[in-house]
N, C-alpha and C positions, 0 to 999 in steps of 0.2 A: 476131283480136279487133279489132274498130275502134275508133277512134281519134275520140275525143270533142271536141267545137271545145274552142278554148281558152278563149274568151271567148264565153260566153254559150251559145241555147238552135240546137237546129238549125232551119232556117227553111223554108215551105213546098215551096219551090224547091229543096229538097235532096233533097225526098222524091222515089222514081223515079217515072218517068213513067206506067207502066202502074197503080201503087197509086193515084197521084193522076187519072186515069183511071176505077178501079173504084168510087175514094170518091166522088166525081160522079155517077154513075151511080147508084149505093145512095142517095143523098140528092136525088136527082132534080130537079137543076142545077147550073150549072158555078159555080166556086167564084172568087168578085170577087177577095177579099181575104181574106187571114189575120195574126191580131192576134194576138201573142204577150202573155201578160196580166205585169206584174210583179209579181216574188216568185219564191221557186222556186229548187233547185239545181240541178234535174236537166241534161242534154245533151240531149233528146230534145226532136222537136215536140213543142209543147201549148199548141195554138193556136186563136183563135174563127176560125172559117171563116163566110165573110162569101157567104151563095147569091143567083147573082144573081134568081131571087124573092121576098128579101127574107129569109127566113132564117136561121137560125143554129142552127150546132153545134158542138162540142168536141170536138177530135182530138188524141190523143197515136199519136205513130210513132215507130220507132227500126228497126233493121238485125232479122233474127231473129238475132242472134250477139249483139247487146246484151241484157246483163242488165238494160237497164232493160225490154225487152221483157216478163220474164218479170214483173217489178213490174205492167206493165201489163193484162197479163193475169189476175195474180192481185186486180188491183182490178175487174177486167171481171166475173173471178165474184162478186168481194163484192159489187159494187153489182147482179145479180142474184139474191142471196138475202138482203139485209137485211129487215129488216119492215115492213107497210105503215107509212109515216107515220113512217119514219127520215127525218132532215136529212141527204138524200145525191140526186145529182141519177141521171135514171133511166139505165140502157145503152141505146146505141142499135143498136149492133152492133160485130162483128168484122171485121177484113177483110185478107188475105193477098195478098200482089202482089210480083214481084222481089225476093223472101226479104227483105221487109220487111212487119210487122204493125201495124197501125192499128184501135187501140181510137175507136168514137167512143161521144161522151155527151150527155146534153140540153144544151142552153147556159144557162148563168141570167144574167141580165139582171140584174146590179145592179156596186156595187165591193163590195171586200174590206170586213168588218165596223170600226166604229169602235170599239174595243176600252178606248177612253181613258176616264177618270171622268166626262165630260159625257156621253157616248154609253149608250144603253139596250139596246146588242147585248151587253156582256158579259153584262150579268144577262139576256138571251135568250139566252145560250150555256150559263151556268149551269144554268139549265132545262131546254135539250135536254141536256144530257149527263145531268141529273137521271131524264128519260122515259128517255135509250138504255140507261143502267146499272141503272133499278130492278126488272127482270126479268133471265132467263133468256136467252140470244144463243137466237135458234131453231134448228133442227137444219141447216135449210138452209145459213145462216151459218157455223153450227160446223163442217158438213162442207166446205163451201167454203174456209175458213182452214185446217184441218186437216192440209194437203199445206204449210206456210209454217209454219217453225218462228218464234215469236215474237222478234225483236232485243231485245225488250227485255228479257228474260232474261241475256243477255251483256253488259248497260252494266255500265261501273266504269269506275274511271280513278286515286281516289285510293289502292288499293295498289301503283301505279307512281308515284304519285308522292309518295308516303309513303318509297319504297325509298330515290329521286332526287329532294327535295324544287326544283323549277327556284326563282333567284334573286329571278326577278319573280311567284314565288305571291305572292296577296295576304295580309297579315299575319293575316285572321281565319282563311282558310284553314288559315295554316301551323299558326295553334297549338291549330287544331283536326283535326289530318291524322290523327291516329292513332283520334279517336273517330268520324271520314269512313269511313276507310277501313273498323273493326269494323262500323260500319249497313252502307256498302255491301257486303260481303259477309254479311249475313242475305235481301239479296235475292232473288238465285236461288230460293230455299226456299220465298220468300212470290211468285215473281211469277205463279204458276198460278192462272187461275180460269175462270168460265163464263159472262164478261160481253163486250160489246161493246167491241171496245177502237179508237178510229182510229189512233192509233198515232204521229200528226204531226201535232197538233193545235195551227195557228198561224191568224195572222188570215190571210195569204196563201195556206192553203188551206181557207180561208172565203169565200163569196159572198152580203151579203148583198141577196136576189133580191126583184125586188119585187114577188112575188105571194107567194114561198113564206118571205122573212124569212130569215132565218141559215142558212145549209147550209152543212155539210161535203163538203169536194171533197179529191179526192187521197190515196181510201183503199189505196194501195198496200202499205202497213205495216200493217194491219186484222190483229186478231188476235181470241183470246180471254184474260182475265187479269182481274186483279182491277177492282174496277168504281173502283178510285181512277184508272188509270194517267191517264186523259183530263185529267182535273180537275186533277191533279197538275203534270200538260205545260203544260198553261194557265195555273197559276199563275205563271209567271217570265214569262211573256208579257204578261201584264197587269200587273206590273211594271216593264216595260220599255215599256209604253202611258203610262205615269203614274200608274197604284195605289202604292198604300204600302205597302211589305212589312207592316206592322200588318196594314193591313184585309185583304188577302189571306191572312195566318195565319189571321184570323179567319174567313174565307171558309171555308176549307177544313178550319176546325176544324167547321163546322156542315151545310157543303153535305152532302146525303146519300150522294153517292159514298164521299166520304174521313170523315165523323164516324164513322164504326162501324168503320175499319181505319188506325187513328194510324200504328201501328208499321209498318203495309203503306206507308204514306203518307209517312212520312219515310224509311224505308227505299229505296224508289222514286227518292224527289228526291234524296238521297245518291249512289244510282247513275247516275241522271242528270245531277245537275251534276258529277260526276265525270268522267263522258264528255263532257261540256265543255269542262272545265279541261287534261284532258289533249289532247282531241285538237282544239283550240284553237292550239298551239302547235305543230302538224305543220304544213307546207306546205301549200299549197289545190292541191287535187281539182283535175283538168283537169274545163275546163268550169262547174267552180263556183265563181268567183274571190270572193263573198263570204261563202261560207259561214265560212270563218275567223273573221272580224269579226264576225261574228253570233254563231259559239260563246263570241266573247269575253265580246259584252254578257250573253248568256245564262245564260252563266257565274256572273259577279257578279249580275244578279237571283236565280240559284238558291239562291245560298249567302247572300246577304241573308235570303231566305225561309228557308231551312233554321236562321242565325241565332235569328231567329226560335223557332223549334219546338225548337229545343235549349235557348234562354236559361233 
């Protein structure tokens, strides 16, 4: 198994020579520059690749031994069968070289969404998630996902630590750990459905592009589940932009994803800020030195929000 940097993403000059060879060749000219974008946990390139005709496209590479290969793969088939007019950018091909694989994708021209209360991308993200989840995932999509059992069936976190309450839970937490822990396990039961799910829904795997506005990037987690999971994801995110746990309770008591599935919806965020809290306080990931830090802030916006919906 290979051994993922310590620090940070791997860089284009890492990838073998003969791959970075074929992906020239498939994009037809030699590649200037590669710009690694920020955000992101992964170890793997994923990088704007800069032609020198001027240009541009989106590579993700890793070793074929790396599991984040098979991630990348499994978002190469979903961004081939999502539906016309999904906020996801298009495939542009596959490509195999020195037992290493390279997904590329269109590039979008823009930065990461303004997510904060002056900015007008949140209430555009509201919206697309409104269009992705108010239908059926089509069959293409659903057979595509189909071989990727859903992660987010398996989040929890507070019946370990309901068992082993740690020193530094936060006080709202602790004296609410027992009725965390009974929502979090009703999830499993609720988390099946027949909707569009991305799965990691942050503004960093958001672009927004300025022809097509808001898109989702980095559907490696894409499943099918209930059509709250998205909206649900987002909420702690735009808490953590500058919303007010209020008006995002509010958000999500109305948005149409989550108004018609409460108990799907707190049950969800239960399990999710769960898996937070708990793995929050484990050591950081090779290669992803701030993911830690992130579970922490994440954390405390979830369970603000969850506050909220229990008060």
């Amino acid at each position: 198994m290979p051994v993922p940097p310590t620090s940070g993403r791997l860089q284009w000059t890492d990838v073998p020579t003969p791959l970075r060879a074929l992906l020239e060749d498939a994009l037809g000219a030699p590649v200037t520059d590669a710009v690694t974008p920020k955000g992101g946990f992964g170890h793997q390139l994923a990088a704007a690749l800069h032609l020198a005709d001027g240009r541009r496209a989106f590579v993700k590479a890793a070793r074929d031994d790396d599991p984040l290969t098979a991630a990348n793969l499994h978002e190469a088939a979903v961004l081939g069968s999502l539906p016309p007019g999904a906020p996801a950018p298009d495939l542009l091909g596959i490509h195999h070289a020195a037992d290493w694989t390279a997904v590329v994708i269109a590039h979008l021209d823009g930065p990461h969404p303004d997510l904060s209360p002056v900015s007008a991308d949140a209430e555009q993200t509201w919206a697309l998630l409104d269009k992705l989840t108010s239908s059926h995932a089509p069959a293409p999509y659903a057979a595509a996902v189909s071989i990727t059992p859903s992660t987010t069936v398996a989040l929890h976190g507070w019946d370990e630590l309901l068992s082993d309450p740690p020193a530094d839970l936060d006080p709202a937490a602790r004296d609410r750990l027992p009725q965390l822990a009974e929502l979090e396990a009703t999830w499993p039961a609720l988390a099946h459905g027949d909707r569009i799910v991305h799965g990691d829904l942050r503004a960093d795997n958001m672009v927004r592009d300025r022809h097509l506005g808001v898109t989702f990037v980095d559907w490696a987690h894409a499943t099918t589940g209930p059509a709250c999971i998205d909206a649900a994801s987002l909420a702690p995110q735009l808490i953590l932009a500058g919303h007010t746990p209020t008006g995002i309770a509010g958000l999500l008591r109305d948005h149409p994803a989550t108004a018609s599935s409460a108990d799907t919806t707190t049950a969800f965020l239960a399990a999710l800020t769960g898996h937070w809290h708990r793995n929050a306080r484990k050591p950081a990931p090779p290669g992803a030195p701030g993911l830690r830090a992130y579970q922490h802030r994440a954390a405390a916006a979830g369970l603000a929000l969850l506050d909220h919906r229990l008060s």
